[in-house]
C-alpha positions, -999 to +999 in steps of 0.1 A: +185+349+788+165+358+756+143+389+763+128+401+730+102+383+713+093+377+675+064+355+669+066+330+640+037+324+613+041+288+601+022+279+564+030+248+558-004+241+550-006+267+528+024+276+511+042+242+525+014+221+507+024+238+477+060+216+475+062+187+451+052+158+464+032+167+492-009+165+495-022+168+535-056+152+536-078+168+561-071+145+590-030+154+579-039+188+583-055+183+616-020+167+627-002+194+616-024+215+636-018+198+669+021+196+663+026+233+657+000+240+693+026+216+707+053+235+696+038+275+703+034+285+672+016+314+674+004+320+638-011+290+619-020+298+579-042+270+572-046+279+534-073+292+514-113+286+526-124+293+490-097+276+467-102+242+470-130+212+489-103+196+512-095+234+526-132+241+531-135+201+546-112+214+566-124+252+578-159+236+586-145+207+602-125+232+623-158+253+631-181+223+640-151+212+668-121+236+670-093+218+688-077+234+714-053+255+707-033+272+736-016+299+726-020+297+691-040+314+664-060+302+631-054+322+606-073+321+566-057+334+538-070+354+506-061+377+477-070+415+480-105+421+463-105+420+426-104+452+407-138+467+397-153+451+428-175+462+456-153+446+484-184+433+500-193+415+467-159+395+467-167+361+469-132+355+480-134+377+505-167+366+519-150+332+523-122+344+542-146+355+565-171+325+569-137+305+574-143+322+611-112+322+621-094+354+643-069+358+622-071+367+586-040+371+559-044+390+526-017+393+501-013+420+475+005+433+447+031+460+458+053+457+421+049+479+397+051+458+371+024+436+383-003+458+389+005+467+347+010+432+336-009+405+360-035+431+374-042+450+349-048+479+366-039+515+378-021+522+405-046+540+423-069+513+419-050+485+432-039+509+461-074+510+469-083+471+468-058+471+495-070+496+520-109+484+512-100+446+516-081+448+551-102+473+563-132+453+554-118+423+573-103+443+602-147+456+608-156+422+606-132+421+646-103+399+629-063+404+630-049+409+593-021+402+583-009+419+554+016+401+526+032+422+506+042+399+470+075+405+454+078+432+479+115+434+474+118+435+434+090+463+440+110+485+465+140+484+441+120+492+408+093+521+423+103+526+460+076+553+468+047+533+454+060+499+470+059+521+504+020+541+493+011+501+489+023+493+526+009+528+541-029+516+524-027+478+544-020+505+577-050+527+565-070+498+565-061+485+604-035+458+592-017+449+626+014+436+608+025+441+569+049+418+557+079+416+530+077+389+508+103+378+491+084+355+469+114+348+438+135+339+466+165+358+445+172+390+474+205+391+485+208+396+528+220+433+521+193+440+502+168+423+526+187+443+555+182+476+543+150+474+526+135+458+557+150+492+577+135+517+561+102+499+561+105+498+598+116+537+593+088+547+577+053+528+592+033+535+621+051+520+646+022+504+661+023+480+625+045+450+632+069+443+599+070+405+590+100+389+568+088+356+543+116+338+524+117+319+497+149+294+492+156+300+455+191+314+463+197+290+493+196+320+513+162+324+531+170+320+566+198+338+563+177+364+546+152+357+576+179+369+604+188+395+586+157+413+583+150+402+622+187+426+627+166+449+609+140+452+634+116+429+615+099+411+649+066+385+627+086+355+611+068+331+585+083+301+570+075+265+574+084+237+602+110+220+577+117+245+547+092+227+525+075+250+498+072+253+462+106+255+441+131+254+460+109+256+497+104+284+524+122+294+547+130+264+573+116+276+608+132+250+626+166+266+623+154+299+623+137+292+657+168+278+672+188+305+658+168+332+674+164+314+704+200+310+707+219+333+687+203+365+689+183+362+725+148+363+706+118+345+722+098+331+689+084+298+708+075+294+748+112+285+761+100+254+775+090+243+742+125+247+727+137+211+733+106+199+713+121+211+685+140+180+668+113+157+682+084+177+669+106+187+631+106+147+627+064+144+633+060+170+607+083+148+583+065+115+587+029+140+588+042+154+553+056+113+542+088+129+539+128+121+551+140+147+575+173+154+559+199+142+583+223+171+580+195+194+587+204+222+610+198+215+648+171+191+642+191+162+619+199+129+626+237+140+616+232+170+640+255+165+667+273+129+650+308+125+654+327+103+635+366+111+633+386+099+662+399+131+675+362+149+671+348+121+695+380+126+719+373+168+717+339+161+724+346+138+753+372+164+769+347+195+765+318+193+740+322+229+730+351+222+712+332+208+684+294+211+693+280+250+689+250+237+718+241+213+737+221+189+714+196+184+744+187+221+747+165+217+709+159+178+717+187+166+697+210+140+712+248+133+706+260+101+687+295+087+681+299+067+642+319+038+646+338+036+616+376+028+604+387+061+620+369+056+656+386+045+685+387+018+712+367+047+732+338+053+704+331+013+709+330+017+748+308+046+747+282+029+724+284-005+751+275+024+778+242+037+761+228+001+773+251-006+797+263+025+815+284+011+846+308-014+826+344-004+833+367+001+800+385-031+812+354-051+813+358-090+790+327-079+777+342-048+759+365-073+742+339-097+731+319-067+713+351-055+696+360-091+682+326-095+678+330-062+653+353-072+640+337-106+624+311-090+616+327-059+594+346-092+576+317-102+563+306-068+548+285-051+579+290-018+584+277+000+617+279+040+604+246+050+603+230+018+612+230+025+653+204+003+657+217-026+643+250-019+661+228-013+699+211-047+691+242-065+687+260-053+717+224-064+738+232-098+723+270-096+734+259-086+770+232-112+767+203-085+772+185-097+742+159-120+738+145-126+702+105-115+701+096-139+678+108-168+654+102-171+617+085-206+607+081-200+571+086-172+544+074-177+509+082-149+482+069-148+447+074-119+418+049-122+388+044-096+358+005-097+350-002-086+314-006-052+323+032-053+322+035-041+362+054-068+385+041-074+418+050-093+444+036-118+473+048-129+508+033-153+525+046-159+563+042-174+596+060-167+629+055-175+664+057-155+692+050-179+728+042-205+710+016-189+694+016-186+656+007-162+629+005-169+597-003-143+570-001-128+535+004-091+522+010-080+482+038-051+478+054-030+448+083-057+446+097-081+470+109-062+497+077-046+499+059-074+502+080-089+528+075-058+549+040-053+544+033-090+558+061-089+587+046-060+605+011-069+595+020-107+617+037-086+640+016-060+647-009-091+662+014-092+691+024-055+691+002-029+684+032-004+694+047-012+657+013-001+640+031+033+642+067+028+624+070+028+589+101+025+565+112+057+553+140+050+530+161+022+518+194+018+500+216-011+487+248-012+481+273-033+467+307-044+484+325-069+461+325-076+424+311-106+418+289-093+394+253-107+398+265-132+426+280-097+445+274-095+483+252-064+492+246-043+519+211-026+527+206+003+549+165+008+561+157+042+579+124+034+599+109+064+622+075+060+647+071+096+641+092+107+669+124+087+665+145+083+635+166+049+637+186+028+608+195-009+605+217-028+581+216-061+566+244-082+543+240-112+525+246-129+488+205-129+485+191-094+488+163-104+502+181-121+526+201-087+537+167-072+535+153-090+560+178-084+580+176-046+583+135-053+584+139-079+615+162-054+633+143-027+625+116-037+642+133-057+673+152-023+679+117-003+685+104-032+708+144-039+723+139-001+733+104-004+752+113-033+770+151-023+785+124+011+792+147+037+764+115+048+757+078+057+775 
């Protein structure tokens, strides 16, 4: 069993926040908050008190009702004093501290290069806004953390004063000092041996930290190998997201400490929160978890090719490096044109586990299939579409409501932007709901009003959202062409997709957007779910 600990510094809402296409408002940040507590996260960078309003909204918001946090720390992060400064003059710095959290990080330049060119300064002097800044913070009663920028370039360009930069943070009280590689270009040898002699040469009561950048695809990577180096303070972020090219993604490099190299980095109990807990952050951040992500994917532990799913069957290990369970994955089995009569059976057994392979009903589903791949459907990746047919096969299924009418209209206003209306009235127990919603185009629309008349009769939907769609399509007929649409839909925990096919892309639309939303309530009602 793992013995050895490293403890992880996430900073998603600091250097995570800093990835195109991401903006946490406070109450976002709040979330993210909770879901790295729930995970054992024992570092949390929550960004800078004095760059912007939203993170000083969010530092006095903390102070006026910190959350509970377990195990896990707050920590604010902040430059080194600038040059010519009394440290206790340092508006910067004077923030950090009001933030009042325990933990404090301060990053400085270690290169050469920079102190000439950005800092402008000597080398003594910025050696000395080290040592007065952490040691100024480290009075105050906080943990500081020390980041040292571009540490790697600097190591290989002036060794001795990269290392004088590092001894100043341990001068000042820094408990840990960590190696930034902040171009994201270092190489794992590079990483490996720089990371030793670090370790050789501090006070060995100074914890060294390793932060990756994914310029070179190789940050975790980079990660474990300056962990082999005796590096024992990880930072990265929950999903890899960070400016560029993103940080280094904690949710493999948790799993592969955890697994791989016997390191406790979260609570062990904890561990099979991972993949659960990876998908929050996603839908927290209004992003797609990739599905070939490490561990915590969708396409994790998926197994498409008939003599994979027989392997698997036989003894899992043959083609599954864990159990999925272990990081709260689970296994799946794509039925496609290379599965078996055995995938089909095994998909019938997630709602009906006792139903022999003989069973008439196994034959209906597999005619029933087979109709339905005639006519363009196509189950890979659409497993909830594919569960909610075999429901209807066993006669499990019972439709939760019945569409009355659906009216859709597109119109381009002079402004030159279409926009689109749908008007529509279902019943649900005899009881009808009729309402209207306006969307960015069609489809839009027609989700917008279905879950807002649904959600009257199921508050449980309020929670799922549409996170991608996709059309395809699978003849060439030109404009009157048949097409396929996938829909991904998530409730923040689960991840599920649903196809529809039809002439009328709106039609196929509605589809996916019915099933989607039958397969979340399907699942609470058969009790899949709490």
């Amino acid at each position: 069993m793992p013995s050895r600990n490293v403890e992880i510094l996430d900073t998603t809402l600091r250097d995570g926040a800093q990835a195109e296409g991401i903006s946490f408002s406070v109450n976002d940040k709040f979330q993210v908050v909770e879901t790295l507590v729930e995970l054992g996260i024992r570092y949390i960078e929550a960004g800078n008190p004095g760059s912007n309003p939203k993170d000083r909204e969010f530092y006095e918001r903390f102070k006026a009702a910190p959350p509970a946090l377990g195990g896990s720390m707050l920590a604010a992060f902040s430059p080194t004093r600038r040059k010519n400064t009394v440290v206790e003059d340092d508006e910067g710095l004077r923030d950090l501290l009001a933030a009042g959290t325990p933990v404090i990080v301060i990053f400085g330049k270690v290169w050469d290069l920079e102190v000439r060119d950005i800092l402008r300064c000597t080398q003594k002097e910025n050696i000395a806004m080290i040592r007065d800044s952490v040691a100024w913070c480290r009075a105050s009663g906080r943990e500081v953390i020390f980041d040292a920028e571009h540490y790697f370039e600097a190591c290989a360009a002036n060794h001795d004063y990269a290392l004088s930069c590092l001894q100043a943070a341990c001068d000042g009280g820094a408990s840990v000092v960590c190696l930034c590689d902040t171009n994201g270009a270092s190489m794992p040898e590079a990483i490996l041996k720089a990371t030793s002699d670090v370790v050789s040469n501090l006070p060995s009561d100074v914890r060294v930290g390793i932060h990756c950048h994914n310029d070179a695809g190789l940050a975790v990577a980079n990660t474990l190998a300056a962990v082999s180096a005796g590096a024992t303070h990880v930072q990265g972020t929950l999903n890899g997201v960070g400016e560029r090219c993103g940080n280094a993604n904690l949710s493999t490099i948790i799993a592969n400490l955890h697994l791989k190299y016997e390191k406790i980095c979260v609570p062990e109990e904890k561990l099979a929160s991972l993949a659960p807990l990876a998908r929050r952050m996603a839908d927290i951040a209004n992003l797609t978890l990739p599905n070939g992500e490490p561990y915590v994917g969708l396409s994790a532990f998926s197994h498409k090719g008939g003599m994979h799913v027989d392997g698997v069957k036989k003894n899992p290990v043959t083609f599954e490096h864990i159990d999925p369970g272990v990081v709260g994955n689970s296994r799946r089995f794509l039925l496609s044109e290379v599965s078996g009569r055995s995938a089909v059976l095994d998909i019938i057994r997630r709602v009906n586990p006792d139903i022999a392979r003989d069973a008439p009903e196994v034959g209906n589903v597999l005619q029933k299939l087979k109709e339905m791949e005639h006519q363009g459907f196509h189950y890979e990746g659409a497993e909830a579409s594919l569960e909610l047919l075999v429901c209807k096969e066993l006669g499990l299924y019972t439709p939760f409501f019945s569409l009355e009418k659906l009216r859709i209209a597109s119109e381009q206003p002079r402004s030159g932007t279409f926009s689109a209306y749908t008007y529509i009235k279902i019943m649900v127990d005899s009881v009808g709901e009729a309402t209207a919603a306006e969307g960015e185009g069609p489809v839009n629309a027609m989700d917008r009003a279905l879950k807002k008349a649904m959600n009257v009769f199921y508050p449980e939907l309020t929670h799922v959202r549409l996170t991608d769609f996709k059309v395809r399509v699978i003849n060439s007929e030109a404009t009157a062409s048949k097409v396929r649409t996938l829909i991904e839909s998530t409730d923040g925990r689960q991840i599920w997709n649903t196809v529809g096919v039809s002439n009328d892309i709106l039609e196929a639309s509605w589809q996916a957007l019915v099933d989607s939303l039958e397969y979340k309530l399907m699942r609470r009602q058969l009790g899949w779910e709490e």
